[in-house]
ROTOR-812985 format. One line per 5 residues: number of its first residue (from 1); for each residue x, y negated, z negated of C-alpha. Coordinates in steps of 0.5 Angstrom, whole numbers, always signed. Each point is the difference from the previous one (the first is absolute). Example, Ala and Ser with C-alpha at 12.3 -4.5 7.8 and 13.67 -1.06 7.14 Angstrom:
BEGIN
1> +25,+9,-16 ~ +2,-7,+2
This chain:
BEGIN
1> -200,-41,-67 ~ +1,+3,+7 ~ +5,-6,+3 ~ +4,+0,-7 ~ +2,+6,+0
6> +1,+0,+8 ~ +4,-5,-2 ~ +6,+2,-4 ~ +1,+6,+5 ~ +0,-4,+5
11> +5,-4,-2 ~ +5,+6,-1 ~ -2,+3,+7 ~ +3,-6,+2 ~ +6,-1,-2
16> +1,+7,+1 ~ -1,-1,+7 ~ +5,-6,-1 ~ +5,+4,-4 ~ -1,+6,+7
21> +1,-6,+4 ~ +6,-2,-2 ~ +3,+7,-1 ~ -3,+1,+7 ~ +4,-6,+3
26> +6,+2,-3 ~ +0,+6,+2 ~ -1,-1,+7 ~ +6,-5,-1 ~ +4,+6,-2
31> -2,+4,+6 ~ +2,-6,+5 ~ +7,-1,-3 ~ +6,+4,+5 ~ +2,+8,-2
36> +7,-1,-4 ~ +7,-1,+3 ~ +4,+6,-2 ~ +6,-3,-2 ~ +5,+0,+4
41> +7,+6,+0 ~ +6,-1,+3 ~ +2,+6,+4 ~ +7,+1,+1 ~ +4,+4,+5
46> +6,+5,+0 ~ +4,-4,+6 ~ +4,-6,+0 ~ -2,-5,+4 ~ +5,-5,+3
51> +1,-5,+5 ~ +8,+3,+1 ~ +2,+7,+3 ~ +5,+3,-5 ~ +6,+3,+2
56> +3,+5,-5 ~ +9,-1,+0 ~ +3,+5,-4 ~ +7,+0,-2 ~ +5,+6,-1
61> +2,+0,-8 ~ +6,-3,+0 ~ -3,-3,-7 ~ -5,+4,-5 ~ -7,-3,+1
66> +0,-6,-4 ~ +6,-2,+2 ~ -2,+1,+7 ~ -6,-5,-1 ~ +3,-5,-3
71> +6,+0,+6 ~ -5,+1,+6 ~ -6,-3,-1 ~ +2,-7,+1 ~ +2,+2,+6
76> -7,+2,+1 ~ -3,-6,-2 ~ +4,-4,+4 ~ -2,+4,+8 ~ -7,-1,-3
81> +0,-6,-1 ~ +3,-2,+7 ~ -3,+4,+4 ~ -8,-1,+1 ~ -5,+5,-2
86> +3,+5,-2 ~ +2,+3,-8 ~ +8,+5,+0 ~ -3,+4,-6 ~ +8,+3,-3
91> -1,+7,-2 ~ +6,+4,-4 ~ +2,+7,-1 ~ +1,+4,-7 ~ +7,+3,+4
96> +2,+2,+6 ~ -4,+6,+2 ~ -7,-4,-2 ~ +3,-6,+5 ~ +3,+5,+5
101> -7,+4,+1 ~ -4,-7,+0 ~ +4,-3,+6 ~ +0,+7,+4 ~ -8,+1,+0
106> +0,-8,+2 ~ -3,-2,-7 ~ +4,-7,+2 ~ -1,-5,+5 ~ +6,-5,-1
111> +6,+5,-5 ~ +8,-1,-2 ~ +2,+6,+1 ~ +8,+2,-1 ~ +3,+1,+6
116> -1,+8,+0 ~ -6,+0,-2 ~ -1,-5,+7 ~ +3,+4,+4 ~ -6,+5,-1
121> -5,-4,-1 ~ +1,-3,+7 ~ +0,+8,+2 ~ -6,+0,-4 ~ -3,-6,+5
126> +3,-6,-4 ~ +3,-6,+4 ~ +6,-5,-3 ~ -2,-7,+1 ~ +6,-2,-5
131> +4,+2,-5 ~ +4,-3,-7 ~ +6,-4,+2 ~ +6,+1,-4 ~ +3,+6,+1
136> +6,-1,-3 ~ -4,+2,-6 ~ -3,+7,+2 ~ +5,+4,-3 ~ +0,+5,-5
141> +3,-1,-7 ~ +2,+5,-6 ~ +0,-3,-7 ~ +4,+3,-6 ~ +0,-3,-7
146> +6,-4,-2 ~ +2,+5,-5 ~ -1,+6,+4 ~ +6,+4,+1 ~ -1,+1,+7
151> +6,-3,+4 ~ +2,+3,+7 ~ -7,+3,+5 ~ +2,+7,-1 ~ -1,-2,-8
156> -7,+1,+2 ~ +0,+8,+2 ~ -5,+4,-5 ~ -3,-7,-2 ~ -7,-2,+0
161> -2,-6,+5 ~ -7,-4,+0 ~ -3,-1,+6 ~ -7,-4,+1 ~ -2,+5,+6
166> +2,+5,+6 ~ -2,-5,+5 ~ +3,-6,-3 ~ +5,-2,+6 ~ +5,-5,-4
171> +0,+1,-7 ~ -1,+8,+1 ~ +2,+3,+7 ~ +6,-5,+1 ~ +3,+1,-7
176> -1,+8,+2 ~ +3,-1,+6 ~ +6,-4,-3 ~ +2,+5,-6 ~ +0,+7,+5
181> +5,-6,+6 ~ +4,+0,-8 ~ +0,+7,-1 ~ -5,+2,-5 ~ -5,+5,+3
186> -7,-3,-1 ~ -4,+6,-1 ~ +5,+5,-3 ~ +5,-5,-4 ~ -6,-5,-4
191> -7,+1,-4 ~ -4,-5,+5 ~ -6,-3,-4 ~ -6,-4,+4 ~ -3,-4,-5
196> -5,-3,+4 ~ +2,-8,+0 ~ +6,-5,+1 ~ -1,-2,-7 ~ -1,+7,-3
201> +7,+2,+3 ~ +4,-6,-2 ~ -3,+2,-8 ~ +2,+6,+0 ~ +7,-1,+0
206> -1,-6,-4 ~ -3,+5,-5 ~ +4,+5,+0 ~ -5,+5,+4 ~ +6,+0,+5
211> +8,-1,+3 ~ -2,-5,+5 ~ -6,-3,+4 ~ -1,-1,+7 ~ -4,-6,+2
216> +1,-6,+4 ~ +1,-8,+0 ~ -6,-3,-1 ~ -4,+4,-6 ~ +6,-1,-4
221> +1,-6,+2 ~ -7,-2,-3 ~ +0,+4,-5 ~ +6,-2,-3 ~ -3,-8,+0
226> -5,+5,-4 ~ +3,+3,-5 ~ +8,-3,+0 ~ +3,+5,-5 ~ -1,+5,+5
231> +7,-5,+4 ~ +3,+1,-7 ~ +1,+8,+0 ~ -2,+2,+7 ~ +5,-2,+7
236> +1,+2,+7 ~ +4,+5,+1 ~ -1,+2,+7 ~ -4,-3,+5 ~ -1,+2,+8
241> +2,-2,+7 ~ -7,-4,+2 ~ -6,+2,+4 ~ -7,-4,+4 ~ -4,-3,-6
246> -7,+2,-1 ~ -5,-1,+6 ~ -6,-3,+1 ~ -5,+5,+4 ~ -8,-1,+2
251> -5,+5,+3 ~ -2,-1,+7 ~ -7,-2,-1 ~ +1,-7,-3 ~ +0,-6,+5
256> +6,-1,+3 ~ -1,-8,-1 ~ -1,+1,-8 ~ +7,+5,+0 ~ +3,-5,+4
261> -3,-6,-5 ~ +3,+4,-6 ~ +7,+1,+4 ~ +0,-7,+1 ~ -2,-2,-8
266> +6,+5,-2 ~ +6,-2,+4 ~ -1,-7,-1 ~ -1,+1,-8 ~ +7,-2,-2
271> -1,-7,+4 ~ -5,-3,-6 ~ +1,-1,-7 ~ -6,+4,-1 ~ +3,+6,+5
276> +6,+1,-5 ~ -3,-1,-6 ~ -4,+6,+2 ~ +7,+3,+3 ~ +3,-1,-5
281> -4,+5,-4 ~ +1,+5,+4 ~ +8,-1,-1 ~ -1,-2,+8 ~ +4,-6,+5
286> -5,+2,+6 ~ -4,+5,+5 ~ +1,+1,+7 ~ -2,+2,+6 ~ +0,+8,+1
291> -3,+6,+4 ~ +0,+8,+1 ~ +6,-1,+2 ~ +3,-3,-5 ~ +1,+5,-3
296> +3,+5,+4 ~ +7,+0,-4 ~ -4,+3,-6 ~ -3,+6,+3 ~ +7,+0,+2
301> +3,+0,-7 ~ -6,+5,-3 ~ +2,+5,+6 ~ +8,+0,-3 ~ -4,+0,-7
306> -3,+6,+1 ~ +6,+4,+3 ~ +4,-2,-5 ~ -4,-1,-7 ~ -6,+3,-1
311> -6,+0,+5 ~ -5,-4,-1
């Protein structure tokens, strides 16, 4: 009676043991496994890492922004990929005054800037190492439409001219000048409005907002390509005696040999088909060589200007 009813509990308290085993077994096994991985989150950085330094080339507003980029950017593109690393990283300038304060404060490393605004960036510590070549091009233009009533240059007394900006030597100093040589006096006799870029001047006469407009050979020429019509209703009336074409400036703190690459690349573009392709946007035959005293002739003009004119 004793060993059956030892029995029956014997037999439980063994398999308890085999089921405790087990969970024993188990849970020693879980206890040996490794802590959990954390999974894995990528970081990222504000800087940009690259294995090219980058050089920043402005260039003065001779064409609105976009225009600008889709002139210019081939050009760096090309110095990119010819000269080993580094990276030219164009920069435009919404108007005249934004571009002008970006150039004095050394904003830019390589810039095109119009002869005047070059000669006060070398008295800001910029050196010419190059410069546009066809000068017969740098010159100022006034359009008037084709029906306008405006036949002889004193027609214009009382009347409203559009500039791009102050400083804009061709397309706004050299028609000022070129109009008080002709006998109409420039700040008494007209209503001169800057309207902030060359393709805003060429508009304002093609809309009506003015009598004439002052601008210079390139950007009409581009945007006529553009926009035909403009050819159909606007002409040049007058245009100016030349000057230098824009320059090309570099601050003293770029390695020589890197300027010297650059130059080398520029004044030898027009040799290659790829050069005059990029050439040609700029409406451009070559660059060439130049220096500081290149433009000696300009501070010569802007002196005669100021005398004569309106001081800048």
């Amino acid at each position: 009676m004793i060993f059956i009813f030892l029995n029956q509990p014997l037999k439980n308290f063994q398999k308890c043991l085999l089921n405790t085993g087990l969970l024993l077994i188990a849970s020693l096994l879980l206890g040996c496994e490794p802590e959990s991985t954390p999974i894995y989150k990528p970081t990222f950085s504000d800087i940009s890492v690259s294995a090219d330094t980058q050089y920043v080339f402005g260039v003065h507003p001779l064409h609105n922004p976009q225009l600008l980029f889709e002139v210019f950017s081939p050009l760096m593109e090309y110095l990119s990929k010819n000269i080993d690393g580094v990276n030219f990283k164009l920069e435009a300038s919404r108007n005249y005054e934004s571009y002008n304060e970006k150039l004095y404060t050394h904003k830019f490393d390589f810039s095109l800037p119009n002869p005047y605004q070059t000669i006060n960036a070398i008295d800001r510590g910029y050196n010419v190492f190059a410069k546009m070549g066809d000068d017969e091009n740098f010159k100022g233009i006034i359009l008037v439409r084709r029906d306008s009533d405006i036949k002889n240059i004193t027609d214009l007394k009382g009347k409203s001219i559009s500039y791009p900006a102050p400083s804009a030597l061709a397309a706004t100093m050299l028609p000022q000048y070129f109009l008080q040589k002709n006998g109409v006096n420039v700040l008494t006799e007209l209503d001169n409005r800057y309207v902030g870029s060359q393709e805003s001047s060429i508009m304002s006469v093609f809309l009506g907002q003015t009598s004439a407009a002052a601008t210079w050979p390139p950007p009409w020429k581009a945007l006529i390509k553009e926009r035909p019509e403009l050819a159909d209703q606007l002409f040049i009336k007058w245009q100016t005696e030349p000057l230098l074409n824009n320059a090309l400036v570099v601050l003293p703190s770029v390695p020589e040999e890197l300027v010297q690459k650059v130059r080398f690349l520029l004044i030898n573009l027009h040799k290659t088909e790829e050069g005059k392709n990029v050439l040609a946007r700029m409406e451009l035959s070559r660059f060439e060589g130049a220096d500081n005293d290149t433009y000696q002739s300009i501070r010569d003009f802007i002196k005669i200007f100021n005398k004569e004119v309106r001081t800048q």
